[in-house]
BAZA-65683 format. One line per field, with one value per residue: residue in one letter; x, y, z of N, C-alpha, C in turn. Coordinates in nm, 3 decimals, decimal comma, padded with zeros to 5 digits, m for minus. Layout:
# BAZA-65683
residuo = c(a_...) $
n.c1 = c(X_...) $
n.c2 = c(Y_...) $
n.c3 = c(Z_...) $
ca.c1 = c(X_...) $
ca.c2 = c(Y_...) $
ca.c3 = c(Z_...) $
c.c1 = c(X_...) $
c.c2 = c(Y_...) $
c.c3 = c(Z_...) $
This chain:
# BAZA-65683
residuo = c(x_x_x_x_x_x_x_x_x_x_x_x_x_x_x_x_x_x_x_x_x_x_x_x_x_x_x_x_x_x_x_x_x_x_x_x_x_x_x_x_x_x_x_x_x_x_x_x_x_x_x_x_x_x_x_x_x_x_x_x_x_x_x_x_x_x_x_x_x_x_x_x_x_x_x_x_x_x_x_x_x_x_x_x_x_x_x_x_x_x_x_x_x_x_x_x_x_x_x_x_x_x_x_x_x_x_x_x_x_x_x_x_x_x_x_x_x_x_x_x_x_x_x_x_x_x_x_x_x_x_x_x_x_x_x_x_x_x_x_x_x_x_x_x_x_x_x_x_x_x_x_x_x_x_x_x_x_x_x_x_x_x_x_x_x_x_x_x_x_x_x_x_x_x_x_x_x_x_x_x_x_x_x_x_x_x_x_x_x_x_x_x_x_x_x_x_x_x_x_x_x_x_x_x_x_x_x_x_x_x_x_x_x_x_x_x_x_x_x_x_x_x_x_x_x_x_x_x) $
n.c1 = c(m03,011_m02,763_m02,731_m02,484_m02,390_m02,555_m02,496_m02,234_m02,269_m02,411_m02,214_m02,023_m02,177_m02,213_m01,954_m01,860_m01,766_m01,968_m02,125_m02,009_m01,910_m01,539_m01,421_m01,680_m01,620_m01,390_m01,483_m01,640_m01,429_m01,225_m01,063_m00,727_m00,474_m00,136_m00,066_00,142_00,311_00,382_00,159_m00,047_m00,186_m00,267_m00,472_m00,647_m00,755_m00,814_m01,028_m01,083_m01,208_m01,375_m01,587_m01,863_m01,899_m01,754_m01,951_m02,191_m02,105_m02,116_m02,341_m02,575_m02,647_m02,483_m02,163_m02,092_m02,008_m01,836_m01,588_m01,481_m01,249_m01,203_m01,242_m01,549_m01,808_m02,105_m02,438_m02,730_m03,009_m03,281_m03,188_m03,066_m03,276_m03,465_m03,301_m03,279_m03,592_m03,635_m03,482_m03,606_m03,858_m04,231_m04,564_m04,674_m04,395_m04,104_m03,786_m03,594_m03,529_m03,607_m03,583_m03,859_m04,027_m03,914_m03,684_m03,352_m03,144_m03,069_m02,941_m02,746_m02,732_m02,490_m02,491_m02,325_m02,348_m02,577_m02,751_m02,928_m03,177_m03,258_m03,468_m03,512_m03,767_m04,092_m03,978_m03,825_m03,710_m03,551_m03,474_m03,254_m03,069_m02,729_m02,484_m02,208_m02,323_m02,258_m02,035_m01,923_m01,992_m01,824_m01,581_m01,552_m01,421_m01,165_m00,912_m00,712_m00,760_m00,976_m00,889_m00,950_m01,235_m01,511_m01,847_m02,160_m02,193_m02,300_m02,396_m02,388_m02,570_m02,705_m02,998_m02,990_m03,202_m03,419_m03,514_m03,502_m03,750_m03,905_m03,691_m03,564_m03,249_m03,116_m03,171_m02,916_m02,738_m02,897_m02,985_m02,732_m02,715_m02,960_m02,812_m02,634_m02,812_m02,914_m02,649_m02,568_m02,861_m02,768_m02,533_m02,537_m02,798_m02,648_m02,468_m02,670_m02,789_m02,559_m02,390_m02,093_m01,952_m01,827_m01,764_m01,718_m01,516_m01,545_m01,478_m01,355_m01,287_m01,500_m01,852_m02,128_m02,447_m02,643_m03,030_m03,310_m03,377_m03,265_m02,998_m02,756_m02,543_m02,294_m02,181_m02,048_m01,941_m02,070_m02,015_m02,126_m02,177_m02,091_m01,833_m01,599) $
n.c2 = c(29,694_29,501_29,184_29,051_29,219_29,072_28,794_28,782_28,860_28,644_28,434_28,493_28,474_28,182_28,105_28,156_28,076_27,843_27,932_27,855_27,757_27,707_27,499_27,335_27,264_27,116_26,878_26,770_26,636_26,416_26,196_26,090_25,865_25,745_25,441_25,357_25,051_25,000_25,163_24,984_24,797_24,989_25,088_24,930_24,873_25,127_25,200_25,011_24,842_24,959_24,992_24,986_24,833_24,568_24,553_24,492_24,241_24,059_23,967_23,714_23,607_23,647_23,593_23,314_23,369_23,214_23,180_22,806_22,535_22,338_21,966_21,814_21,666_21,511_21,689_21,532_21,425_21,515_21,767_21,892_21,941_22,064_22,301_22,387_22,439_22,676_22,855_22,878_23,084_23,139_23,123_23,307_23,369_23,488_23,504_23,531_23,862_23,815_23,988_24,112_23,883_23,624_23,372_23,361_23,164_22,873_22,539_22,261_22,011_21,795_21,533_21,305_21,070_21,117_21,334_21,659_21,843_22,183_22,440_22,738_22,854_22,761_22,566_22,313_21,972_21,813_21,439_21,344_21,218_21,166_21,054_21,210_21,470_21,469_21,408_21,633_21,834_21,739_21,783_22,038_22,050_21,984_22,179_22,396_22,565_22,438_22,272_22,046_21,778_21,643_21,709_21,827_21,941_22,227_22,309_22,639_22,793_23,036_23,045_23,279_23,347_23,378_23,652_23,840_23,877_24,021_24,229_24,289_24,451_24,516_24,227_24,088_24,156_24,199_23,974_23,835_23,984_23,832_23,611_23,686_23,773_23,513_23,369_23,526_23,499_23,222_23,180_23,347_23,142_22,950_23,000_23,030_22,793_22,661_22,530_22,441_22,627_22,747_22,972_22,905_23,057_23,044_22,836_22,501_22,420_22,560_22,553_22,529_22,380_22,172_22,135_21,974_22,106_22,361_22,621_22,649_22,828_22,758_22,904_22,893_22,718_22,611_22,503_22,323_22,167_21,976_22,027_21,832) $
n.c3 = c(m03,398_m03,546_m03,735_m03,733_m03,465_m03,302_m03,314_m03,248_m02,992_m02,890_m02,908_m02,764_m02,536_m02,544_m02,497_m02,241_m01,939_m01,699_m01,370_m01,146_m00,856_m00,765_m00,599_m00,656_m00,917_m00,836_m00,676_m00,914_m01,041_m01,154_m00,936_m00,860_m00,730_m00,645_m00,505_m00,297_m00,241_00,070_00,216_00,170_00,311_00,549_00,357_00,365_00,570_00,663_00,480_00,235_00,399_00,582_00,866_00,846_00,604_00,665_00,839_00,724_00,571_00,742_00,746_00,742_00,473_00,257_00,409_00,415_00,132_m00,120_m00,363_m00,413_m00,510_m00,411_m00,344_m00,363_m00,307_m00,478_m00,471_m00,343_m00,560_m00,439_m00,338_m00,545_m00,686_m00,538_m00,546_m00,776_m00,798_m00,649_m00,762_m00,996_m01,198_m01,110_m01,146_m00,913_m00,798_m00,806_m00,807_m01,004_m01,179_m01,454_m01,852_m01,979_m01,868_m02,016_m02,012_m02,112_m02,048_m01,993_m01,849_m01,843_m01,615_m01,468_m01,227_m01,027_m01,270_m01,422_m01,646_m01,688_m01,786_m01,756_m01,770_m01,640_m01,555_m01,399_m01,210_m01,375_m01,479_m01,627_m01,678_m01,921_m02,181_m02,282_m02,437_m02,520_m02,510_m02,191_m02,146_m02,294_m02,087_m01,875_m01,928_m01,856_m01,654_m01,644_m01,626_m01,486_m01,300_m01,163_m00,904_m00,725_m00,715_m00,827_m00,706_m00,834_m01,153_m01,301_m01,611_m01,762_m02,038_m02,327_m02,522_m02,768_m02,945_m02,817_m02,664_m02,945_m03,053_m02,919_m02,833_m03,001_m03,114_m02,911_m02,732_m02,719_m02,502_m02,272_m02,261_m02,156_m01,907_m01,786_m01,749_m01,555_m01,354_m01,260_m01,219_m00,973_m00,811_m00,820_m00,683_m00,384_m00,314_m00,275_m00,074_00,152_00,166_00,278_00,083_m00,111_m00,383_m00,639_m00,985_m01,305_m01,582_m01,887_m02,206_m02,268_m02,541_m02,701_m02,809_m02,961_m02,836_m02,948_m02,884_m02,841_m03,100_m03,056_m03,057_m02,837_m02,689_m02,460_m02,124_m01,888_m01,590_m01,349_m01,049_m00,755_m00,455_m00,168_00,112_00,007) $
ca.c1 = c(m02,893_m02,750_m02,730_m02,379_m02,428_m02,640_m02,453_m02,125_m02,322_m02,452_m02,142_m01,956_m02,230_m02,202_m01,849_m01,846_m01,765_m02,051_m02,072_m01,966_m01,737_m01,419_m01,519_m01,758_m01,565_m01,318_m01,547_m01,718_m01,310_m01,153_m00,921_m00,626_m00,322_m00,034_m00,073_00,289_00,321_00,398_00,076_m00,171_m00,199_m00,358_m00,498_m00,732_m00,814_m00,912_m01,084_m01,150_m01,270_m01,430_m01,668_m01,993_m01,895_m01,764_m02,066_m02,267_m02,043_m02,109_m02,491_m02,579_m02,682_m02,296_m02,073_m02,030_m02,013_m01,691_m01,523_m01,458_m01,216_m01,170_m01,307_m01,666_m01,960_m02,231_m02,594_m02,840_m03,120_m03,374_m03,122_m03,055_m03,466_m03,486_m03,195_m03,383_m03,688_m03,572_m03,407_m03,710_m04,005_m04,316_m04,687_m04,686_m04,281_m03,998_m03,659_m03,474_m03,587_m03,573_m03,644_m03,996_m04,053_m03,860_m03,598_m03,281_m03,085_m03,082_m02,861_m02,755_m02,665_m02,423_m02,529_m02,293_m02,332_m02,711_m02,751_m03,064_m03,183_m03,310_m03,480_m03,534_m03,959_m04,193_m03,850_m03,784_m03,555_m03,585_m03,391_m03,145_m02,983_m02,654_m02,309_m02,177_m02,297_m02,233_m01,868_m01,854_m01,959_m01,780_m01,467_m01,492_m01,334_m01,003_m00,829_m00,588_m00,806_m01,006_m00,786_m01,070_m01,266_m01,632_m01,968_m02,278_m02,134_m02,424_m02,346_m02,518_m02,591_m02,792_m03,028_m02,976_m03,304_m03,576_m03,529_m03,491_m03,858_m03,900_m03,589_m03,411_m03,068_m03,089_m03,163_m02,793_m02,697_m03,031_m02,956_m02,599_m02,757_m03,016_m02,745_m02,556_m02,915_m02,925_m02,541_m02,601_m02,895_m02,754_m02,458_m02,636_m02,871_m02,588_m02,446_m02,830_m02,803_m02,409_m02,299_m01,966_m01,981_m01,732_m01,831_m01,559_m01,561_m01,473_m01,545_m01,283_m01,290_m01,638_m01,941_m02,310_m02,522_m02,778_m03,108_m03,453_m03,379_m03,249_m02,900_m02,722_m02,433_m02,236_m02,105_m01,953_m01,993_m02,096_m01,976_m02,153_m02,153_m02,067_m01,690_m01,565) $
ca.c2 = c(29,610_29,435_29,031_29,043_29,249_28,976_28,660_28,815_28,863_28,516_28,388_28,545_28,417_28,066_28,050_28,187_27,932_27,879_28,063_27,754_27,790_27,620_27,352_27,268_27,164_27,035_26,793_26,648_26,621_26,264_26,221_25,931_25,875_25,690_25,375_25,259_24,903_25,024_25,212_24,931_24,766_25,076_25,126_24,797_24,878_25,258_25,270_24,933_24,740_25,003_24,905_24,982_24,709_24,505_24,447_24,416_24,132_23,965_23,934_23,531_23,555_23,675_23,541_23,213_23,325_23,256_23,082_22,678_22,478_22,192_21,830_21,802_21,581_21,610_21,716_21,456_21,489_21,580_21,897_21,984_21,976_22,206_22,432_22,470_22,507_22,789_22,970_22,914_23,163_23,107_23,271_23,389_23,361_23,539_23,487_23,601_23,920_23,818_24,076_24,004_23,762_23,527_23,356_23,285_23,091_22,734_22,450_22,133_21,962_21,658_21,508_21,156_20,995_21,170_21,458_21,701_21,951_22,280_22,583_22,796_22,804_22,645_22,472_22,178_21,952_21,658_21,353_21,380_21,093_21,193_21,053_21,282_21,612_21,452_21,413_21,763_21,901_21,711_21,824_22,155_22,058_21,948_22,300_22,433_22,645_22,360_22,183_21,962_21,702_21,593_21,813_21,849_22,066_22,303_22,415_22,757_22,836_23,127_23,068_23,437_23,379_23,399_23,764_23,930_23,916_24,173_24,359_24,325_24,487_24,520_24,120_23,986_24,210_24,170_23,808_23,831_24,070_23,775_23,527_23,734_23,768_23,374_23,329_23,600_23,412_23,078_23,144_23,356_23,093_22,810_23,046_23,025_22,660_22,635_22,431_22,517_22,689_22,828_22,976_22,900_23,096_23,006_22,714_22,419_22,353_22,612_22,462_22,573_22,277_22,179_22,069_22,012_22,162_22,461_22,609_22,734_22,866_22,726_23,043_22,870_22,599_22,678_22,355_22,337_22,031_21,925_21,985_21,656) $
ca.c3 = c(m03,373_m03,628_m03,736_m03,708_m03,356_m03,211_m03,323_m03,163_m02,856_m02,859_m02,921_m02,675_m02,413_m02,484_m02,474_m02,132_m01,847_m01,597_m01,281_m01,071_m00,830_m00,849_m00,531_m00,721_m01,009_m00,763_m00,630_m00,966_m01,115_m01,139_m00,865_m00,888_m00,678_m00,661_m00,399_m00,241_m00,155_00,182_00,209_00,125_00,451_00,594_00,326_00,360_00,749_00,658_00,319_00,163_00,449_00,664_00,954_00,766_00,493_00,748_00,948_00,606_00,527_00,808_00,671_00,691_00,305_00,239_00,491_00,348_m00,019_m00,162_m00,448_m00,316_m00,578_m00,374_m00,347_m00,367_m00,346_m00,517_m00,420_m00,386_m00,652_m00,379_m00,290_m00,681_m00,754_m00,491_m00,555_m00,901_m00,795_m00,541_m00,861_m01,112_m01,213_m01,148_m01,140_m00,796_m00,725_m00,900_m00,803_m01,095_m01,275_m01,633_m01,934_m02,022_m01,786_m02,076_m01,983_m02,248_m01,995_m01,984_m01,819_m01,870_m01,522_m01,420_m01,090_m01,041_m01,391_m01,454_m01,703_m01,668_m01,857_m01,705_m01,814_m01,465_m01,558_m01,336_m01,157_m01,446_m01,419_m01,696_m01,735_m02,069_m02,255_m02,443_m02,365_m02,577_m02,372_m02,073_m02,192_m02,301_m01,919_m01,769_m01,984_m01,854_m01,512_m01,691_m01,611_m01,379_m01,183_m01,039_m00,840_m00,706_m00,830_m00,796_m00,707_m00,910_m01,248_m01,397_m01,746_m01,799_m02,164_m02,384_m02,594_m02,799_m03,010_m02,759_m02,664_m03,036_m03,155_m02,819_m02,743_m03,133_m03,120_m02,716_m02,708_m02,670_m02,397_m02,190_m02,221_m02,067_m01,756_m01,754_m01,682_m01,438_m01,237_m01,262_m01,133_m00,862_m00,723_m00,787_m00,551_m00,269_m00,276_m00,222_00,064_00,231_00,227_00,315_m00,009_m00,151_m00,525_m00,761_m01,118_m01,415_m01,713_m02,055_m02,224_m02,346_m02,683_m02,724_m02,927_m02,963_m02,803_m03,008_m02,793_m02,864_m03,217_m03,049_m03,003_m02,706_m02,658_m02,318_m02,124_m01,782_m01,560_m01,197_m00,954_m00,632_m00,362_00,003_00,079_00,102) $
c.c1 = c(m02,877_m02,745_m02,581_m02,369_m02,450_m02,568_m02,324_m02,185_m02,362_m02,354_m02,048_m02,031_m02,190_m02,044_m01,769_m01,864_m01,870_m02,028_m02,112_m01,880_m01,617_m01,433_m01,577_m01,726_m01,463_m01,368_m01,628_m01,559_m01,265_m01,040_m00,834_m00,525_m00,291_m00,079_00,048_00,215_00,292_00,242_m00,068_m00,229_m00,324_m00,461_m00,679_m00,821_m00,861_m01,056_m01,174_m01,210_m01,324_m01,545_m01,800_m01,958_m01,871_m01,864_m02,175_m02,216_m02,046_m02,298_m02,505_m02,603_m02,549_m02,187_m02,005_m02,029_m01,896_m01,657_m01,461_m01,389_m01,161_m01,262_m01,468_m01,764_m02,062_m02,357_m02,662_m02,920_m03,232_m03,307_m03,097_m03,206_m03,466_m03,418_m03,242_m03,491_m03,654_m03,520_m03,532_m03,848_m04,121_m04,423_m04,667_m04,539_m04,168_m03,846_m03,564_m03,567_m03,556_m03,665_m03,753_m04,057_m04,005_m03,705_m03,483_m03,153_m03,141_m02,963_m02,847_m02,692_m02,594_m02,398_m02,462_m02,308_m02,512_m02,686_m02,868_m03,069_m03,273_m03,342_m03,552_m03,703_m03,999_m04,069_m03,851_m03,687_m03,591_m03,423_m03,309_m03,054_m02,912_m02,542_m02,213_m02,151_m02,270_m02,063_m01,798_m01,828_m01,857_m01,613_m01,430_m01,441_m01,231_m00,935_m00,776_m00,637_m00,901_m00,950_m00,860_m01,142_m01,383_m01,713_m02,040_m02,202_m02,318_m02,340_m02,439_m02,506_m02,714_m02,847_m03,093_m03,089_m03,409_m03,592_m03,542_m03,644_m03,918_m03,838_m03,505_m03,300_m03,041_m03,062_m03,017_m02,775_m02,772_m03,031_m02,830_m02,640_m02,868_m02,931_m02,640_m02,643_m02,892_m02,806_m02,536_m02,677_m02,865_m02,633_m02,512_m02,713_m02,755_m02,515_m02,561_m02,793_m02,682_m02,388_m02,195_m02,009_m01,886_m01,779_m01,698_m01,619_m01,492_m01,481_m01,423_m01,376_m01,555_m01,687_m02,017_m02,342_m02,645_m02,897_m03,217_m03,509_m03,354_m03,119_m02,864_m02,614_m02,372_m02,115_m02,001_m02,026_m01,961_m02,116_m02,027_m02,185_m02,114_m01,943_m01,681_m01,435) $
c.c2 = c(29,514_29,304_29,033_29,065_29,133_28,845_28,696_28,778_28,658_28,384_28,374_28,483_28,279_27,994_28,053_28,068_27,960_27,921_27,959_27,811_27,690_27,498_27,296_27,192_27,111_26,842_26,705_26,632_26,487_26,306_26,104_25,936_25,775_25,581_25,323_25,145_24,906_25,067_25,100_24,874_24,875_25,142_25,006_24,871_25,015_25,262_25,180_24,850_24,827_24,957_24,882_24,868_24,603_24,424_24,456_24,285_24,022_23,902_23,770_23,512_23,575_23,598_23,410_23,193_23,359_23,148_22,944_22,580_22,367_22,067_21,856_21,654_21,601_21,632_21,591_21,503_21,531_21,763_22,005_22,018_22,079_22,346_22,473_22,506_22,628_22,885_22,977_22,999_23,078_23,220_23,366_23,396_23,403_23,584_23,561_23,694_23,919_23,963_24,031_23,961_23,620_23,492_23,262_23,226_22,934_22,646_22,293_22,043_21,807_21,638_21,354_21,145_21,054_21,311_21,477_21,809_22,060_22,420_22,626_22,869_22,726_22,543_22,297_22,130_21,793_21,594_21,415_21,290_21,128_21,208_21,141_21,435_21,567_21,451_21,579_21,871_21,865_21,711_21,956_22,135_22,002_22,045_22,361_22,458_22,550_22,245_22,077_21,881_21,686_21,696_21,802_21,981_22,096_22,385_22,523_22,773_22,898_23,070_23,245_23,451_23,401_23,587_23,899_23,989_24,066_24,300_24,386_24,357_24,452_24,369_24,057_24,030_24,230_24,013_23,793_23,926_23,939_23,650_23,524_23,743_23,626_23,348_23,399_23,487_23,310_23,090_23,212_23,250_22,975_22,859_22,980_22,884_22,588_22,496_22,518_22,529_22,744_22,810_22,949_22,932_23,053_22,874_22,619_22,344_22,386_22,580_22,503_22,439_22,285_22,073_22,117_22,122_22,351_22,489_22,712_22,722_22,870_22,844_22,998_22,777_22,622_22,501_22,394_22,144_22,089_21,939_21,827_21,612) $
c.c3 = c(m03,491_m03,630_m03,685_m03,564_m03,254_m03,200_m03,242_m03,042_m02,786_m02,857_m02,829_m02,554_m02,391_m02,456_m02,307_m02,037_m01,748_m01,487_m01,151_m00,975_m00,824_m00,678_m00,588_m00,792_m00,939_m00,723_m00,781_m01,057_m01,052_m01,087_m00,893_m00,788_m00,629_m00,511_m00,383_m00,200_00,023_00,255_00,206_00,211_00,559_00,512_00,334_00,500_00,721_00,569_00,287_00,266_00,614_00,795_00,922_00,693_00,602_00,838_00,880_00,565_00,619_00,840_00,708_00,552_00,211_00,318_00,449_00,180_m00,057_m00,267_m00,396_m00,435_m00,585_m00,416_m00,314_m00,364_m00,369_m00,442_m00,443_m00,457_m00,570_m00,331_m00,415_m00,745_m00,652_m00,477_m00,721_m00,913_m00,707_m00,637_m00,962_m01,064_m01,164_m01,158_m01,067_m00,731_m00,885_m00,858_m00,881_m01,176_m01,413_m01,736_m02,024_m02,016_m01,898_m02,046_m02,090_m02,167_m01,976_m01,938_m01,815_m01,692_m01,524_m01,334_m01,071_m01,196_m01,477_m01,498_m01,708_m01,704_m01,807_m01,767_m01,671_m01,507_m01,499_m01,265_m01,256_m01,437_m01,502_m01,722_m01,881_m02,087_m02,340_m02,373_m02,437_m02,521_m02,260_m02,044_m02,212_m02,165_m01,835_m01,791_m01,953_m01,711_m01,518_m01,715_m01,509_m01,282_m01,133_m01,034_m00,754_m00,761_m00,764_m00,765_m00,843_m01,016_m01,316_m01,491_m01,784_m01,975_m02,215_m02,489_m02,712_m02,882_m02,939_m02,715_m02,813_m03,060_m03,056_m02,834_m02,880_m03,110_m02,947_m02,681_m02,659_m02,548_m02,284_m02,192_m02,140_m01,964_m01,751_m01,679_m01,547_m01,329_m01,193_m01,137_m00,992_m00,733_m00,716_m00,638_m00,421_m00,206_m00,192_m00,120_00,198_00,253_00,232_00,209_m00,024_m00,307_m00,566_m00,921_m01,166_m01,531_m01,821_m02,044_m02,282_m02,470_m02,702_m02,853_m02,915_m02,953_m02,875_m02,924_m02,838_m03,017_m03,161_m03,072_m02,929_m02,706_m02,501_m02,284_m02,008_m01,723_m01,397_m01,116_m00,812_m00,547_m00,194_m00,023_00,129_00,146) $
């Protein structure tokens, strides 16, 4: 049999479609269709809000988690030390799975007129003197979408150097899934102990915070309190 012979043959095989049947490819083919206005109503009560989800949603660690952009008061500092210790690592307790076990989240809090600086390790929670950042947090609740005023503001921000010497190229993007673990458990947790919480993204008039000779980049500012 010749070269020529054989490469035909082999050619001819792989161009051949597999020996599927057409269900099959029915079923792994992207379906789409058209939703009327009219249609959406039933479409809520069949589909999107079935009874299985339904009576998952009515969980106690869900039930009261929802975006809150009203009036607030803040947390006493015995309620914000323990809503950070409740989110921070430790030896024998791990809350948030960070990559590494290093964590490139950090926050700056504003509790009443008191700024405190947090890295979610060992639950810290130090004093911080600087009218300056305290000015800048408390500038990110001068925007439309909160129509509310007052509550404990936590500014989340990355530091993007602690993961490279590990994860190199992977590092940024293993830091932004580190902060989405963070915001996850931060609001669950403020369900658990019925505060009100809403995250806000984007930053007015964005800056890299420089702290402790580091810098961090401020990603959003997660408001939780008492309605008041």
């Amino acid at each position: 049999m010749g070269l020529l012979t054989i490469f035909l043959r082999f050619y001819f095989l792989l161009r051949r479609k597999p020996m599927l049947s057409s269900n099959f490819y029915e079923a792994l083919s992207l379906k789409t269709r058209v939703i009327h206005r009219n249609e959406l109503n039933k479409i809520k009560e069949s589909e999107i809000h079935d009874e299985e989800i339904n009576s998952f949603s009515e969980n106690f660690i869900f039930k009261n988690r929802y975006s809150y952009r009203g009036n607030l008061s803040s947390l006493s500092y015995t309620e914000l030390k323990e809503f950070i210790e409740d989110l921070s690592r430790r030896k024998d307790y791990h809350p948030i799975p960070y990559a590494g076990n290093i964590s490139p989240v950090v926050s700056f809090c504003l509790n009443d007129s008191n700024l405190y600086y947090c890295h979610f390790i060992n639950g810290s929670l130090k004093r911080y003197q600087s009218d300056s950042l305290r000015k800048y947090v408390k500038k990110q609740t001068d925007r439309a979408d909160i129509r509310g005023s007052g509550g404990t503001l936590i500014l989340l921000a990355l530091d993007f150097s602690v993961l490279k010497t590990k994860y190199l190229q992977q590092s940024e993007i293993l830091s932004w899934v580190d902060l989405g673990c963070i915001l996850e458990g931060m609001s669950i947790l403020a369900s658990v102990k019925q505060y009100n919480c809403c995250i806000h993204f984007f930053m007015k008039d964005p800056r890299n915070i420089l702290f402790d000779e580091k810098s961090y980049t401020p990603v959003c500012l997660f408001r939780i309190g008492h309605k008041a």
